[in-house]
Every structure is written in structure tokens, then in C-alpha cells.
C-alpha positions in Angstrom: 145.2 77.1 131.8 142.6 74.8 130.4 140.5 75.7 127.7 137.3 76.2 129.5 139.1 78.7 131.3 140.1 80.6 128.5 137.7 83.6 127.8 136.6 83.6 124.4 135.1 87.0 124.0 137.1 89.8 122.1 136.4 93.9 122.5 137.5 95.5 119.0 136.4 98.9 117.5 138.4 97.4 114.2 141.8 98.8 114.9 141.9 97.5 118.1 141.4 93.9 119.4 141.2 93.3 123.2 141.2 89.2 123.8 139.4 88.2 127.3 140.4 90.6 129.7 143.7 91.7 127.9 143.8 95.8 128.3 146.4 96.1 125.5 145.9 94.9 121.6 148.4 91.7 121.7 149.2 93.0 117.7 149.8 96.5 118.2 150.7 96.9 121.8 148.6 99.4 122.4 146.6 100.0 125.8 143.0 100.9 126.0 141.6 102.8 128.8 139.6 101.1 131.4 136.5 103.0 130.3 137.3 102.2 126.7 136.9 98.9 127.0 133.1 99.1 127.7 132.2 100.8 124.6 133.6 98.5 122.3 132.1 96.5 121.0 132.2 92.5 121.8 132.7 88.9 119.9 131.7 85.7 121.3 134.5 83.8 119.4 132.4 80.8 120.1 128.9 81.5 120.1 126.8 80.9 116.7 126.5 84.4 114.7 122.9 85.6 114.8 120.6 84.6 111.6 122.9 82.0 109.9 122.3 78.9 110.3 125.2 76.1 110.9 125.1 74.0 107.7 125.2 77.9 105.6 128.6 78.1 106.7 131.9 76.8 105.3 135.7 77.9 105.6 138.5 75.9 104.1 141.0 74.6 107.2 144.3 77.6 107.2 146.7 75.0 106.6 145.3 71.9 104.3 142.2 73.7 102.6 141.8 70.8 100.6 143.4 67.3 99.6 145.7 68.5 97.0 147.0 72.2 98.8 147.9 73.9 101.4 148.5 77.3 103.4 152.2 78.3 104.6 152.2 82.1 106.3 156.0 81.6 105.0 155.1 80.9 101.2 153.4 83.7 99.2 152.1 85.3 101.8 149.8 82.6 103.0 147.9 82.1 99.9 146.8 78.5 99.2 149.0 76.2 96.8 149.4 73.4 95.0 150.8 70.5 97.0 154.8 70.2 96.7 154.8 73.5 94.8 154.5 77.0 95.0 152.4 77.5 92.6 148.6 79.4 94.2 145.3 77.9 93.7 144.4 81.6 92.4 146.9 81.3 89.6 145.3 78.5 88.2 141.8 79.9 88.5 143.2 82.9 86.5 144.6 80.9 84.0 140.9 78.6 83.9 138.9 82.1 83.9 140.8 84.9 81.6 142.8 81.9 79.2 139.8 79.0 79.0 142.2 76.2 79.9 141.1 73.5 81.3 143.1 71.0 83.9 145.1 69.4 81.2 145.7 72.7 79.1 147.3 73.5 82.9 149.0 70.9 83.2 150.9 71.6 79.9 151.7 74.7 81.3 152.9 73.3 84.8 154.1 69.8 84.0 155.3 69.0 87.4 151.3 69.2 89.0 149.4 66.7 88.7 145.9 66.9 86.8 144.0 65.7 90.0 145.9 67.9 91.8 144.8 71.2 89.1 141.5 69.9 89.0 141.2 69.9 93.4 143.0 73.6 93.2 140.6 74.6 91.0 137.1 73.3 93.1 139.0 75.1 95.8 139.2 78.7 94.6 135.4 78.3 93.0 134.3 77.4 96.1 136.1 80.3 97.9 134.6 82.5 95.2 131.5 81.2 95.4 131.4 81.7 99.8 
């Protein structure tokens, strides 16, 4: 199947999610009635979302969210990191926000990261916290 063939559109009431013209949720397994289907209600996976504007939107990428990390679904859950570690992104904005350390007080905490590499986690997470 090529991708303009795929349907993009999803039916969900929020515990169920319907993709295309699927009649059972692909992460539960369970089935919807035919008539249930029509009063969900419906995503355009690719059409623009109504009232916001292209350039107001930003999402990190789900597996390099930015030069220095990344996202594993098999390393903490998912949570960004620091390159080569597992050390999250979150952990070192904690340490920034409730200890007042800055990249190199981090770095004497966590020797084996790289300054440039604290300093790119840390623009990360305040610009997740910020979106």
C-alpha cells in the first residue's frame, strides 16, 4: 500500500482509537459497533489543526530531540537522555531548577557528560517546558 492510499483519519472517544477504517482499537483489541463508529469523533492526522498557525508549533523528533540526546521506548521509559548515557534531560533540569547548578556544577556531578552536551539537555527541557 502506498502512502496516498493510507487513510489518515482516526475515530476516538479517548479510550478508543479507530485508524482509517479499522473497526477494532489496534491497542486494546476492542471492536466498535458499526453505528459507533459515526459518533465518534474524527482526526485528520494530516490536516492543519484549526486556529494555530504553522510557525506556532514545535515538537522535538521521538528519537534525536536534539543534537546532544535522544529517546529509546527501551531506556527509562522513553524519556529523553543525554547522548551515550542514561542519564534524562529532566534530571538535569531538576538539578538546574531546585539545586541552582549550572552546566559545569553538572558536569561535577556527572563527569562522564560533556558540558555542551548538559548545556543542549538543558535548552531541551526549557523548551519542552516552555511549549
Amino acid at each position: 500500500m502506498s502512502t496516498s492510499e493510507i487513510d489518515p483519519t482516526v475515530h476516538s472517544d479517548g479510550t478508543i482509537f479507530l485508524i482509517g477504517g479499522e473497526h477494532s482499537d489496534r491497542f486494546t483489541g476492542q471492536q466498535a459497533f458499526d453505528g459507533l463508529v459515526e459518533v465518534l469523533d474524527v482526526f485528520e492526522l494530516t490536516e492543519p489543526i484549526e486556529g494555530v498557525s504553522h510557525g506556532d508549533l514545535w515538537g522535538p523528533s521521538l528519537v534525536r530531540p536534539s543534537e546532544h540526546t535522544y529517546i529509546s521506548p527501551w531506556v527509562l521509559g522513553g524519556e529523553p537522555c543525554v547522548e551515550d548515557s542514561r542519564v534524562p534531560s529532566a534530571t538535569l533540569h531538576a538539578l538546574r531548577v531546585d539545586r541552582g547548578l549550572d552546566a559545569k556544577g553538572i558536569h561535577d556531578l556527572y563527569e562522564f557528560l560533556s558540558v555542551e552536551a548538559i548545556e543542549d539537555a538543558l535548552d531541551l527541557e526549557a523548551r519542552l517546558r516552555a511549549a
